[in-house]
N, C-alpha and C positions, 0 to 999 in steps of 0.2 A: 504494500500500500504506500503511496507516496506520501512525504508527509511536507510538510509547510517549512519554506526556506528564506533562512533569515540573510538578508544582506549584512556587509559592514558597514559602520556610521561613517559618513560623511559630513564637510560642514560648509557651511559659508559666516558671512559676521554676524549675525545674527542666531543662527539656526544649527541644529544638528538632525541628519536626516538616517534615514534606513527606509527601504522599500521589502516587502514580504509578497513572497511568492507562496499562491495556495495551489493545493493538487484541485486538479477540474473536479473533485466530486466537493469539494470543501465552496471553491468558488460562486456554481451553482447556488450558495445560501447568500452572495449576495443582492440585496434592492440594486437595481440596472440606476436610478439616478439620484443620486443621494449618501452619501457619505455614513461612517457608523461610530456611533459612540463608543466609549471606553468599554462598559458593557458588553455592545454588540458586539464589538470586535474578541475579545476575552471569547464568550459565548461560541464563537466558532471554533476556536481551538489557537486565536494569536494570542502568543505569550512571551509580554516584555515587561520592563519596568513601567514603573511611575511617571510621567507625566507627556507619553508617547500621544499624537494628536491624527489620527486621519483628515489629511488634508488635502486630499486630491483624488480625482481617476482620472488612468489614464486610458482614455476611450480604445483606442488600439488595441490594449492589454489590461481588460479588465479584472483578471486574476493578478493582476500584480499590484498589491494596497502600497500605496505614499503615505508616510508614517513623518513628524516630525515634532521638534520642540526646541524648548529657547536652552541657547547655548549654555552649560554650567547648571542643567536644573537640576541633576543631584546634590553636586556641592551647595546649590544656594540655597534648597532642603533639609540640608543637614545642619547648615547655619543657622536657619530658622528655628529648627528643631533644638538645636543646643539654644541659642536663647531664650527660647520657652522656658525652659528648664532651669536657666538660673535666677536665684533669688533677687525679691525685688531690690530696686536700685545698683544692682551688678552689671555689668556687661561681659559679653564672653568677648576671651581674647581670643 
């Protein structure tokens, strides 16, 4: 059974991307005009991290999902996340 294939990230200054390739029976669970939430896309069986965005089809190859998100979003999550965390009037170093 084929299974779903993950590109490598690439970036520009903004942005880090990856594109995912589904096998034709996974594909077929795509909506033809319309993009899929975090959810939907999980739901099918794509499985990434945290703050990945379907942003695109590409009409040609519509088995091949465009996936992306802003540059440093784990690090600036975990920055977040340790802030949370420390007591009031502290700043994390």
């Amino acid at each position: 059974m084929p299974q779903i294939q993950y590109s490598e990230k690439y970036t520009d200054d903004t942005y880090e991307y990856r594109h995912v390739v589904l096998p034709p029976e996974t594909a077929k669970l795509l909506p033809k005009n319309r993009l899929l939430n975090e959810n939907e896309w999980r739901a099918i069986g794509v499985q990434q991290s945290r703050g990945w965005v379907h942003y695109a089809i590409h009409r040609p190859e519509p088995h091949i999902m465009l996936f992306r998100r802003p540059l440093n979003y784990q690090q600036n999550q975990q920055q977040q996340t340790g802030a949370q965390s420390q007591p009031m009037g502290l700043k994390a170093q």
